[in-house]
C-alpha positions as CSV (number, residue, x, y, z in Angstrom):
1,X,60.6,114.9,114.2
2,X,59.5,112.8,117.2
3,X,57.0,114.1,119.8
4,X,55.9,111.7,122.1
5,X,56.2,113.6,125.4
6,X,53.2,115.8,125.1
7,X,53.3,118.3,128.0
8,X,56.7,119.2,126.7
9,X,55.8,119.2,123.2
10,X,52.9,121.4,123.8
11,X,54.6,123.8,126.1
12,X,57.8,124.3,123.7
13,X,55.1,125.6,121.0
14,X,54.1,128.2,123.1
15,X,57.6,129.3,124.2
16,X,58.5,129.2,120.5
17,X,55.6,131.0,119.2
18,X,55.6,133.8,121.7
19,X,59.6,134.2,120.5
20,X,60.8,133.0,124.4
21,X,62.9,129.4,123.0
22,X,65.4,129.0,119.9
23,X,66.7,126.2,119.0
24,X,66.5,122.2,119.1
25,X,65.4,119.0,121.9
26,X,66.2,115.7,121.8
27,X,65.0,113.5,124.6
28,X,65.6,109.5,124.1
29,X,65.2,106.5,127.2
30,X,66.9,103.3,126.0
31,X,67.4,103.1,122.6
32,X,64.0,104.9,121.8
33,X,64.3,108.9,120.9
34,X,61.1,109.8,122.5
35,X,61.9,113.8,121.7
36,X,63.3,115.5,118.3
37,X,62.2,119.1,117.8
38,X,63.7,122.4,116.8
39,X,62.6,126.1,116.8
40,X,63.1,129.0,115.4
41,X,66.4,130.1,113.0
42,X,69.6,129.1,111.8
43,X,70.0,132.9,110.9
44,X,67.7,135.5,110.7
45,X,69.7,137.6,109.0
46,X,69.5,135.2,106.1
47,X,65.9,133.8,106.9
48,X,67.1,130.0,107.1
49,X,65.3,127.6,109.7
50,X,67.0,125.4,112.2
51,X,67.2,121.9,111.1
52,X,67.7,118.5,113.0
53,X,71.0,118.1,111.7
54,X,71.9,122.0,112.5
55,X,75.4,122.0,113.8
56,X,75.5,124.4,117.2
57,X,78.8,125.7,119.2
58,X,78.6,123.2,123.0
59,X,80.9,125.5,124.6
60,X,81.5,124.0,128.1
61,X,80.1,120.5,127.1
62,X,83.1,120.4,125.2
63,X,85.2,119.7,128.5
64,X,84.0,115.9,128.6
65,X,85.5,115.1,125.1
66,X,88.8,116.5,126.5
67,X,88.7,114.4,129.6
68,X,87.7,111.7,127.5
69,X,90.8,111.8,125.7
70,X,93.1,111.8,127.9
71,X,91.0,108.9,130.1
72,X,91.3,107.1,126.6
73,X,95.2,107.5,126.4
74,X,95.2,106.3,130.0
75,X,93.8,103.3,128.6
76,X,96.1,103.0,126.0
77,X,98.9,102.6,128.6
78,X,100.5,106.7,127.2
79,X,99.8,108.4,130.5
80,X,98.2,108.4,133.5
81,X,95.6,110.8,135.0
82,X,97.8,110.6,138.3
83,X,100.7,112.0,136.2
84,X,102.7,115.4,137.3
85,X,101.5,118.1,134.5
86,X,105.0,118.9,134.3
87,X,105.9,115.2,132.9
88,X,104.7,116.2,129.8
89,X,104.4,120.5,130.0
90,X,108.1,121.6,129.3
91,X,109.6,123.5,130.7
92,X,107.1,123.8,133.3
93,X,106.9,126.6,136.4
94,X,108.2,125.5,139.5
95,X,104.7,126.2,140.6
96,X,103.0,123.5,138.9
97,X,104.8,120.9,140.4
98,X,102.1,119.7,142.5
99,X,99.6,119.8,139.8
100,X,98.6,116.3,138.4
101,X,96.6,115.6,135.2
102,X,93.3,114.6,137.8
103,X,93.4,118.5,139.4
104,X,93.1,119.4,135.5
105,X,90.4,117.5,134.7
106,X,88.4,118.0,138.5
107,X,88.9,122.4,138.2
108,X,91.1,121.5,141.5
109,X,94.5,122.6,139.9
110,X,94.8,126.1,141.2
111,X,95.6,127.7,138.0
112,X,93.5,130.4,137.2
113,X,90.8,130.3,134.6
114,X,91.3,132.4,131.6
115,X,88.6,135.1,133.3
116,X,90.0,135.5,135.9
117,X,93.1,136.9,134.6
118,X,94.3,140.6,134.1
119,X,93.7,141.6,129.8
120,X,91.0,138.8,129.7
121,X,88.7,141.6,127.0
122,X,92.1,141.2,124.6
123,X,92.5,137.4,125.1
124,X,88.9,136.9,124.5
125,X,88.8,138.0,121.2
126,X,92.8,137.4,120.3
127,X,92.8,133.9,118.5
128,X,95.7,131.6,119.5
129,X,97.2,128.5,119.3
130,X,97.4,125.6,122.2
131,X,101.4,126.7,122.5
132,X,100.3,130.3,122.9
133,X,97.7,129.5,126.0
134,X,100.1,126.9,127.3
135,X,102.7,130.1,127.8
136,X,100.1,132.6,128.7
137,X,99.1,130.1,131.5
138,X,102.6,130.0,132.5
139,X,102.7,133.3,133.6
140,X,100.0,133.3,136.4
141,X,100.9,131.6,140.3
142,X,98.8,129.3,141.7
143,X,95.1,130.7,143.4
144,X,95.5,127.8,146.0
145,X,97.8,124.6,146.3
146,X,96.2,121.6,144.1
147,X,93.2,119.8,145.4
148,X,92.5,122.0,148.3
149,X,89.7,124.0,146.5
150,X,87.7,123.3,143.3
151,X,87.2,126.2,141.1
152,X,85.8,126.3,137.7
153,X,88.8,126.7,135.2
154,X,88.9,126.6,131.3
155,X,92.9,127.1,131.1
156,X,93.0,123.4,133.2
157,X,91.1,122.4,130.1
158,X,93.7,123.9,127.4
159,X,96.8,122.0,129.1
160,X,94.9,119.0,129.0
161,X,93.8,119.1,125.3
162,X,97.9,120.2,124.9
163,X,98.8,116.7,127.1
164,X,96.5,114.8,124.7
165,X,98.9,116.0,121.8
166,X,102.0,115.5,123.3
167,X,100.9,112.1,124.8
168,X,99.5,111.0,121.1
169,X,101.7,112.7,119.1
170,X,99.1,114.0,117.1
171,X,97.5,117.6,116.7
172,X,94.6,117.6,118.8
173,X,91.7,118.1,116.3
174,X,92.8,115.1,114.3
175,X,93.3,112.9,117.3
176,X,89.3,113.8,118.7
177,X,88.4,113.0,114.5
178,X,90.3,109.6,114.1
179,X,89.8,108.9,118.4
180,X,86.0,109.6,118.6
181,X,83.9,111.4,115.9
182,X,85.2,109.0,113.0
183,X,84.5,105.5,114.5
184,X,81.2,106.8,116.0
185,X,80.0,108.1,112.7
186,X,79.6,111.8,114.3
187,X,80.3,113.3,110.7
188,X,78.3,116.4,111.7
189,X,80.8,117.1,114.8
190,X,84.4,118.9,114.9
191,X,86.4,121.3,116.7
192,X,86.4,125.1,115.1
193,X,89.7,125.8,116.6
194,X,90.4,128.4,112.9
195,X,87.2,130.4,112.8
196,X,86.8,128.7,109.3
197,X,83.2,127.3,108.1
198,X,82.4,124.3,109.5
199,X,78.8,124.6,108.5
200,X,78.0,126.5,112.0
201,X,74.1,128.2,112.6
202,X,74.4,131.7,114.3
203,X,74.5,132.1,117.7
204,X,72.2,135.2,119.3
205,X,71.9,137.5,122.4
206,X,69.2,139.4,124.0
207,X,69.8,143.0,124.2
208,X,67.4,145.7,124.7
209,X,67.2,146.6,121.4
210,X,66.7,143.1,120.5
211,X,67.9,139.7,118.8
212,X,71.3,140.5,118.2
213,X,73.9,138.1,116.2
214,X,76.9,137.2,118.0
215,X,79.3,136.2,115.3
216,X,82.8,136.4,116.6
217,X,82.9,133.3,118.4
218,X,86.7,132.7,118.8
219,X,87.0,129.3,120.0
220,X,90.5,128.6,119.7
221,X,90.8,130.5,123.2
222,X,88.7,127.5,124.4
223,X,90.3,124.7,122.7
224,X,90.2,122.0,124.9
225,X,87.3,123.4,127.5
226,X,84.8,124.6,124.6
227,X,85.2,124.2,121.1
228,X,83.1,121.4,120.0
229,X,80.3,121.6,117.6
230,X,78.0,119.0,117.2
231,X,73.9,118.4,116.5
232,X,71.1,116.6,118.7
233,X,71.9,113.8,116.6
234,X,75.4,113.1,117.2
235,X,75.2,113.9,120.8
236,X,73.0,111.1,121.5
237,X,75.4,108.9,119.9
238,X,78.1,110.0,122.2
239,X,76.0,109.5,125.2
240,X,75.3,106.1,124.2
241,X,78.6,105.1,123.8
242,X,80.4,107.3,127.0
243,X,77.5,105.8,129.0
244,X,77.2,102.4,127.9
245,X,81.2,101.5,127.9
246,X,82.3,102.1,124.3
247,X,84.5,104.5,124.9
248,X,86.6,103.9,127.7
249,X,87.0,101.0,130.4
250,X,84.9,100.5,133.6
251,X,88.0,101.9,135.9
252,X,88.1,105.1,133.5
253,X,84.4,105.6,133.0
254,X,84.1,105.7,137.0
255,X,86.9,107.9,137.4
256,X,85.3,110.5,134.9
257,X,81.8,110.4,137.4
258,X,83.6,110.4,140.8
259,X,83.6,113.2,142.7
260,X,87.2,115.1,143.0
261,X,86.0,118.3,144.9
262,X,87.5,118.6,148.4
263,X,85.0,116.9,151.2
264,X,84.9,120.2,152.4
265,X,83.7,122.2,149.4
266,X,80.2,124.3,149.9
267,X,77.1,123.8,148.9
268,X,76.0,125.8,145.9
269,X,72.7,128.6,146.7
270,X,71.4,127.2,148.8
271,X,71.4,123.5,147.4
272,X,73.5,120.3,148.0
273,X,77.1,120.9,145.8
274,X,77.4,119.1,142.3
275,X,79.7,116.3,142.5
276,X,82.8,117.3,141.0
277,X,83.8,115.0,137.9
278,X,86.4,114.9,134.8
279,X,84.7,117.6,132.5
280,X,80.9,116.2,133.6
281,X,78.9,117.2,136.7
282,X,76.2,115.3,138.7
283,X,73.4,116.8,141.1
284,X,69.8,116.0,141.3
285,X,69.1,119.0,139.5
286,X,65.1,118.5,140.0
287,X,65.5,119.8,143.2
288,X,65.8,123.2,141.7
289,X,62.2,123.3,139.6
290,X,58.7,122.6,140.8
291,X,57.5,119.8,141.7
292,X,60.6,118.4,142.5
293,X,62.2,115.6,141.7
294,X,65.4,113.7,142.8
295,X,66.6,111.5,140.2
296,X,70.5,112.0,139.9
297,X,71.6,113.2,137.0
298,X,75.0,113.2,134.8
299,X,75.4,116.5,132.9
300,X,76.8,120.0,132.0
301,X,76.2,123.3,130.8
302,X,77.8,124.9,128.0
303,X,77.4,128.5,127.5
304,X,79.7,131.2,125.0
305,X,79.3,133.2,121.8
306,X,75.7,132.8,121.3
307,X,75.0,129.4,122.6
308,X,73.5,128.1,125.8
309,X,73.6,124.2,126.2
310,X,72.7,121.8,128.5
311,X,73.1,118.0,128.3
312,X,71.7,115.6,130.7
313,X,71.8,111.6,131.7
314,X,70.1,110.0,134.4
315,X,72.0,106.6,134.5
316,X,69.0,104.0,135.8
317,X,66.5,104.6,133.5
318,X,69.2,105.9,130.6
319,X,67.7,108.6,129.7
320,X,69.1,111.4,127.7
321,X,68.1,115.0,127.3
322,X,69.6,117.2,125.0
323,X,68.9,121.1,125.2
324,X,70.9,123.5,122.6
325,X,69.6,127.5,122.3
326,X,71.6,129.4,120.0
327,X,70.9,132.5,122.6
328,X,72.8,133.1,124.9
329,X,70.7,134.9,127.4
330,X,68.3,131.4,127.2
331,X,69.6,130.3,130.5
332,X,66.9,130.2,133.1
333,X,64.7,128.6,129.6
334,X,67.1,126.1,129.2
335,X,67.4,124.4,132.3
336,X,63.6,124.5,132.5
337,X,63.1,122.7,129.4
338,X,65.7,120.5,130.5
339,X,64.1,119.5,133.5
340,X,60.9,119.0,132.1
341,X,62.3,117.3,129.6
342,X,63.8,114.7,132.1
343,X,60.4,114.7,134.5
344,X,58.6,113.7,131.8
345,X,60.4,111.3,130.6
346,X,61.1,109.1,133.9
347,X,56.6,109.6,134.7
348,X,57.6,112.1,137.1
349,X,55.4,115.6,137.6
350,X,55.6,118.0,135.0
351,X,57.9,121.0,136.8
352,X,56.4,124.5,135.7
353,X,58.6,126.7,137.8
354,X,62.3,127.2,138.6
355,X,63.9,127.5,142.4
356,X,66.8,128.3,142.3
C-alpha cells in the first residue's frame, strides 16, 4: 500500500467508510507509484476483501489492447490499418466495402454497435464465438457511409479482434498472451472469452434494495471491445510500456492518439469533443470537476457487468491513474476520484465537485 497523496488518501477513507467507493487506486508519475489502495470486497457474499493483486473485468478499456494488436501486426509488415475489412472478412457484404481497418478502430465504420440492434436482451446474455458475431454483424446495413460520423461501436471492436486472428493465424486469446501479457510479465491479466474462472472478484450494482451481485458477466459478446481482466498492478505496466514505446513504433503509437472523428463532429454536453483515437480517448477531462484544470489527458472508460473503470495518462508529466469499482452504478465516483487523483498528482487544486 502506498499513500503519498494525502487529500486523496484521506478523502477515499471517507467515501469508503460511509459505503460510497469499492474497489482499488493506483496513481504513479515516472517510475514512482505515488498511489496503491483498495476498498471494500472481493465478494460479500463470501466475506473476502479486495486485494492489490484483485483481478477486475476493464470492459471498454479492453478496446486499446485490440487496437494494439492489430497496430502491432501493422508493424510486423501482416496488415495495414488502411486495409479494406473485406481483405481479410470473407465473404464480406457488399456494404462493407468502404470500411477500412482505421473506421474500426476510430467507431467511424458505420456498423452498428451491438446495442443498437434489434434482440440486443438475447444477444447480451447468449455467449458466442468471434465467427458467430462476425455473421450476426453481417446482417445489419450501414448507419452512415465510413468516416462521415463517429459513433461508439463494440461490433467494430469484434471484427478487429477477428482480423488479428486471421492476420496472425492464431486464436486471439493466445495471440494477446504470447503478443503482450507474457513478455510484459502481466501474469494476473487474460481474456475471459468462456465464463470459466480466471480468478475474477464479483462485480456489484446499486439497486434500491441494495448491493446486488452481478454475476453473469458474458464477455465473449465483447471479445475484442471488453473482455480483458487485469489488476492496478499490471495496468501500470502496460501504460509504461504503450506510452514509453515498447509496444509498438513511433508511426503506430501516434496513429493510436490521433484524432479520426470527422472535423465536423459535435462537441459533447456542453464541452470541447474527445479526440477520437484507436480504442483510447483524449480530452482535458479537468474541465469537467472543480477547480478546473486543463492538462490533456489519454484515457478510457470501461463500464459492463458490475465494473466501472477508468484509466488515465497525462503524457508530460507521465503520470498514470488507475480507477477500478466493481459497481457498476460508481460512475459519477469514479471519474471524481479520477480526477483528483490526476490534480493531485501534477500540484494542481484538489477538485471537490463534478460539472458535467
Amino acid at each position: 500500500m502506498v499513500e503519498d497523496l494525502p487529500q486523496l488518501a484521506a478523502r477515499l477513507d471517507r467515501e469508503a467508510a460511509a459505503g460510497r467507493f469499492m474497489g482499488g487506486v493506483l496513481v504513479a508519475r515516472g517510475d514512482r507509484v505515488l498511489f496503491r489502495q483498495v476498498y471494500g470486497k472481493a465478494n460479500y457474499g463470501q466475506d473476502q476483501a479486495l486485494k492489490l493483486d484483485s483481478r477486475f473485468r476493464l470492459a471498454s478499456i479492453s478496446k486499446q489492447f485490440t487496437a494494439a494488436a492489430i497496430l502491432r501486426l501493422q508493424d510486423e509488415g501482416k496488415l495495414s490499418v488502411s486495409d479494406p475489412v473485406c481483405k481479410w472478412i470473407q465473404p464480406c457484404p457488399k456494404a462493407w466495402e468502404p470500411v477500412r481497418i482505421s473506421h474500426l478502430l476510430s467507431h467511424t465504420s458505420g456498423i452498428p454497435d451491438l446495442m443498437a440492434r434489434p434482440g440486443w436482451g438475447m444477444r447480451r446474455t447468449t455467449p458466442a464465438t468471434l465467427d458467430e458475431l462476425t455473421e450476426d454483424s453481417k446482417r445489419f446495413g450501414l448507419q452512415f457511409p465510413p468516416g462521415t460520423k463517429v459513433r461508439y461501436d463494440n461490433a467494430g471492436f469484434n471484427l478487429a479482434a477477428a482480423i488479428v486472428e486471421k492476420a496472425s493465424g492464431r486464436p486471439y486469446d493466445a495471440y494477446m498472451h504470447d503478443t503482450f501479457f507474457s513478455p510484459l510479465g502481466m501474469k494476473d491479466s487474460g481474456l475471459d472469452l468462456d465464463g470459466g474462472d480466471h480468478g475474477l472478484i464479483m462485480g456489484y450494482a446499486n439497486f434500491p434494495g441494495g448491493l446486488a451481485a452481478q454475476p453473469n458477466a458474458n464477455t465473449s459478446i465483447v471479445a475484442g471491445a471488453g473482455a480483458v481482466y487485469s489488476t492496478l498492478d499490471d495496468l501500470l505496466v502496460w501504460q509504461r510500456a504503450l506510452h514509453r514505446g515498447g509496444l509498438l513504433k513511433p508511426s503506430s503509437y501516434q496513429q493510436m492518439l490521433a484524432d479520426h472523428a470527422p472535423a465536423d463532429t459535435p462537441m459533447e454536453r456542453g464541452h470541447p469533443r474527445r479526440d477520437w483515437g484507436y480504442g483510447i480517448f483524449a480530452n482535458r477531462l479537468g474541465d469537467q470537476v472543480r477547480p478546473s484544470f486543463q492538462d490533456r489527458q489519454i484515457y478510457h472508460t470501461g463500464s459492463w457487468g458490475g465494473f466501472r473503470n477508468l484509466m488515465l495518462y497525462q503524457p508530460d508529466a507521465d503520470v498514470t491513474v488507475i480507477v477500478l469499482s466493481n459497481n457498476y452504478h460508481l460512475r459519477d465516483q469514479v471519474f471524481l476520484i479520477s480526477q483528483q487523483a490526476m490534480a493531485e498528482a501534477l500540484g494542481r487544486d484538489f477538485p471537490t465537485t463534478l460539472h458535467r
